[in-house]
N, C-alpha and C positions, 0 to 999 in steps of 0.2 A: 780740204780733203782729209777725210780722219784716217791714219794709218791703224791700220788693223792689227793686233797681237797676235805675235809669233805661236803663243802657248796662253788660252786660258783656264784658269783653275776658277771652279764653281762649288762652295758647300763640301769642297771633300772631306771627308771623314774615315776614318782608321780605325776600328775598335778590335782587341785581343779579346778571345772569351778569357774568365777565370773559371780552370778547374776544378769541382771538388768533390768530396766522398767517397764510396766505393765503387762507386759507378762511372766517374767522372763527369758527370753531369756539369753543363754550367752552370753558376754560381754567382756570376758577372760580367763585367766585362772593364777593360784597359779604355779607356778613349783618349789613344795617344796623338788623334790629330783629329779635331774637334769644331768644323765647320769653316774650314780654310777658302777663303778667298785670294786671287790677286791677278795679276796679268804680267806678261814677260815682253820685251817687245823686239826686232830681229835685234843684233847687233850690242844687245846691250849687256851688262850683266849686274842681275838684280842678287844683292847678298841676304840670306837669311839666318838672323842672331837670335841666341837665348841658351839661358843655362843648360843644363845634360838634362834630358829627360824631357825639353820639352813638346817635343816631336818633331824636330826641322829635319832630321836624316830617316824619319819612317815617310816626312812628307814628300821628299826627295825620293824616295824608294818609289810611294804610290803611284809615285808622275808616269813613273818607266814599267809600272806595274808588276816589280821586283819584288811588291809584296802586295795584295788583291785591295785595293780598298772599298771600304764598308758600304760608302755610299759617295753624291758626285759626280761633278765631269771635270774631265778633263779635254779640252781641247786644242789638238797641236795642226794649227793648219785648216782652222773648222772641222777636223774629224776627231770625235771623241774617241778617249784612246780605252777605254774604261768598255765599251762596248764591244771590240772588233775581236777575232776570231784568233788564236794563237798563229796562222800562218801569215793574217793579215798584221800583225803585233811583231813578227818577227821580221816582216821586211820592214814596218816601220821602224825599228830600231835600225836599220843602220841612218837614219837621221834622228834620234837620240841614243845621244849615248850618257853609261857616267864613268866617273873617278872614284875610286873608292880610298875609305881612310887610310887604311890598315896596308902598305906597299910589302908587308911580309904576309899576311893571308891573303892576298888577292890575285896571286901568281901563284900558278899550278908547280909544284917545287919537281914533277915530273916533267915536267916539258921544254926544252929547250927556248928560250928568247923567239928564236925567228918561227917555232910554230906558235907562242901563246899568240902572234904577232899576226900571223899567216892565219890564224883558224875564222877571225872575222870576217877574211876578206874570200875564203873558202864556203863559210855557211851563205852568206851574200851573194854567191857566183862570181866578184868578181877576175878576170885573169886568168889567164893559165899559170902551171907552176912555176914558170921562169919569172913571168908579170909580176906575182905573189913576191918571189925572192925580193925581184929589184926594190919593189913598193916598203917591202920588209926595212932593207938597207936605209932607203932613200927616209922614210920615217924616224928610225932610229937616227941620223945623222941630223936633222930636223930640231930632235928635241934634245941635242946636245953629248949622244952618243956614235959611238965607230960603227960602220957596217959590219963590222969583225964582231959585234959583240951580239952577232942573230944563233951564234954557234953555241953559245955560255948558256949555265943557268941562271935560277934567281940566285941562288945563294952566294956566287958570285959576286955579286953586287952589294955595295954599301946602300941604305936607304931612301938616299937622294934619288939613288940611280936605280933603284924599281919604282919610286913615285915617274920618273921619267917613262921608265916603258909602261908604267898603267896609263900614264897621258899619251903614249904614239899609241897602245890599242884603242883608246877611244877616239882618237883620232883616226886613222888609218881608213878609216868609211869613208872618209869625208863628211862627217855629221853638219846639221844645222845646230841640234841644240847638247849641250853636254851640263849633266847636273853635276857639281863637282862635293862630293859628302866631306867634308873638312880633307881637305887633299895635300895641307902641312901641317895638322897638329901633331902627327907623329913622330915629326923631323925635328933634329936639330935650329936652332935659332938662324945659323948661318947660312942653315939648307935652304931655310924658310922661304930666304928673298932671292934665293936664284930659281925655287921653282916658281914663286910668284910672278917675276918678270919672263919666265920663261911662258908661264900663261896669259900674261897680258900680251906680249911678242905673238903669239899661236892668235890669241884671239884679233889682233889686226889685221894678220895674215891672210887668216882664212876666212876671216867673216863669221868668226865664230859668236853664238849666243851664249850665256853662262847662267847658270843657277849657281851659286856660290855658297856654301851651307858652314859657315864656321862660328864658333862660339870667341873668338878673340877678337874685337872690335875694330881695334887699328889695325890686323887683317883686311877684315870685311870692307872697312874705311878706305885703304890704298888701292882695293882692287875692282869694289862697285861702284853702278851711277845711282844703284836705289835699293833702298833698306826695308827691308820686313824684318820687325822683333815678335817671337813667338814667346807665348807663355801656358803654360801647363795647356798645352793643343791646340792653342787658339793666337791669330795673327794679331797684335795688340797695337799696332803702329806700322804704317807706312809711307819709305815721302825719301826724295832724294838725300843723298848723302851728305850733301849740305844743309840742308832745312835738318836734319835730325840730330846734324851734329852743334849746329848754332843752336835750335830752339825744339829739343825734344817734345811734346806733348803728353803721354804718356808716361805718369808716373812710374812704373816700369822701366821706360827706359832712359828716367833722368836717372834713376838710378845707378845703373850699368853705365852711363855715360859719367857720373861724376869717381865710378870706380878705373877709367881709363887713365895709366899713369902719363903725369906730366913730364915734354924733355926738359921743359924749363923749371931747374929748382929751385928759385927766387917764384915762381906762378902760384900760388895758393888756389885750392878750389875747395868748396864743400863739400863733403864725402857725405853721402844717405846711406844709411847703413839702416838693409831691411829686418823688421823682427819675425822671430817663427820660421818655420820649414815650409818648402814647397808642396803644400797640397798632394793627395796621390793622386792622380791623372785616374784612379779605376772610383773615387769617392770624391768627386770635385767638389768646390762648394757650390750654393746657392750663387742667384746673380752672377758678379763679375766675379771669374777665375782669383782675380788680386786682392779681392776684398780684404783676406784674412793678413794681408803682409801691410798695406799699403798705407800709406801714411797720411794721405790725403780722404780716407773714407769718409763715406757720406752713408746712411740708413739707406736709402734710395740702392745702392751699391751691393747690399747683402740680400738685395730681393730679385731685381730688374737686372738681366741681362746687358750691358750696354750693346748700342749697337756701331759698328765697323763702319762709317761712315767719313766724308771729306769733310775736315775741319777748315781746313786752309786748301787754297789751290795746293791741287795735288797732293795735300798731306792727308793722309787717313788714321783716325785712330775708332778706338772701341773704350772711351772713355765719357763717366757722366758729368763731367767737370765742365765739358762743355756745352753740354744740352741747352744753355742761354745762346750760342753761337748759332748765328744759321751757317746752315751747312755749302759749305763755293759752290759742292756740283751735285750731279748725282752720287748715293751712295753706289758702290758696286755691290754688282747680284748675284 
């Protein structure tokens, strides 16, 4: 029996215009997420890595439709979410929700803990206002803070502890799926791994599914079962957390993998160390995204597209390196 995906993502696409002249007329355009495939499936949570800029937090954004994307499906549940009606998008969000980076912009500095907390479950219908209170408490207590603390504001609080309450609002619906946009790169080191474990905790709990979006590796490592590496808009590698961390495919991300520091300082590894700048995402290159950095190129590389295909059971990449390989399975569509 094939189990079905919670969430699939087909061809999505993200393009900014560029303005320009008197007129403003456009001039271009940004293609900051650039023919995304993948699948998510209940239960699990899939992490996705790459440098600043390559679009894994506009692709996160697209999912929830927090910012329109250009072209694409998305489907959560078999119904595309890229289609439906803003009343129908609005009750679908209380089964997705996200986490956002930034725990000092992302809480209204006007509103007290227990309404930024209450307002989900008020636009939702769920409860009456006592319901609401209790739910409020009983959340906050949940993810590591006092019921006393629904009366405070944000400012109030250290940073650990508004990453805390953006995780009970997203929480608080009782969602299925929650995208999390790097939800400890802002914190402290030591904050890191109590909110970390506090998400893996949440996530056994409640049955929760995770989109994991962060750019620190050994992050993404401790806390996924499966890895997507994006590069300038484009998904370049996919495949459990194990197979990518033993045997990368994707020149890309042996890259990023041999920059992962060692605890053991007696372990030597090779460091690849890429040449040139990231491409601009609005004037990509020809062919493959990576051509112009990649150490491994080939002529074939600077023309032809690769295509995103299964190299190895369940591993995928978009790499021509292995175009002698037959492919395990189907590619995804």
């Amino acid at each position: 029996m094939t189990v079905k995906p919670l969430l699939e993502v087909k061809h999505l696409k993200k393009y900014f215009p560029i303005k320009g002249g008197v007129f403003g007329r456009p001039v271009g355009e940004v293609k900051a997420v650039n023919d995304v495939s993948f699948e998510v499936y209940e239960g699990e949570v899939l992490g996705i890595v790459g440098e600043s800029g390559c679009g894994k937090s506009t692709t996160g954004k697209a999912l929830l439709r927090l910012t329109e994307p250009s072209d694409g499906e998305v489907l959560f549940e078999g119904r595309d979410v890229t289609k439906m009606s803003s009343e129908e998008m609005r009750k679908m969000r209380r089964d997705m929700q996200m986490i956002f980076q930034d725990p000092y912009a992302s809480l209204n500095p006007r509103h007290n803990v227990g309404k930024i907390l209450g307002e989900p479950l008020l636009v939702h219908g769920i409860g009456d206002k006592k319901d609401r209170a209790e739910k409020v408490k009983e959340i906050l207590e949940i993810v590591g803070l006092s019921g006393d603390h629904a009366s405070r504001y944000p400012h109030q609080f250290s940073g650990g502890q508004r990453q805390r309450i953006g995780i009970a609002r997203a929480l608080i619906v009782r969602p299925k799926l929650i995208v999390c946009d790097e939800p400890v790169s802002a914190l402290d080191v030591s904050v890191q791994s109590q909110i970390l474990n506090l998400m893996e905790d949440l996530q056994e709990e409640f049955k929760l599914t995770y989109i994991f979006i962060a750019h620190d590796l050994s992050v993404v490592k401790h806390i996924s079962h499966r890895i997507g590496v994006m590069y300038l808009g484009k998904m370049v590698e996919l495949s459990s957390k194990d197979n990518l961390y033993r045997e990368p495919l994707h020149p890309y991300t042996q890259s990023l993998m041999s920059a992962v520091p060692e605890p053991d300082p007696d372990l030597k590894k090779e460091r690849i160390i890429l040449e040139g700048d990231v491409p601009s995402p609005s004037n990509p290159p020809s062919g493959c995204p990576f051509h112009t950095r990649c150490p491994k190129v080939m002529d074939m590389c600077k023309t032809d597209v690769p295509e995103f295909r299964e190299i190895r059971d369940s591993h995928f990449a978009a790499c021509h390196l292995y175009n002698e390989e037959e492919p395990a399975g189907q590619q995804i569509k």
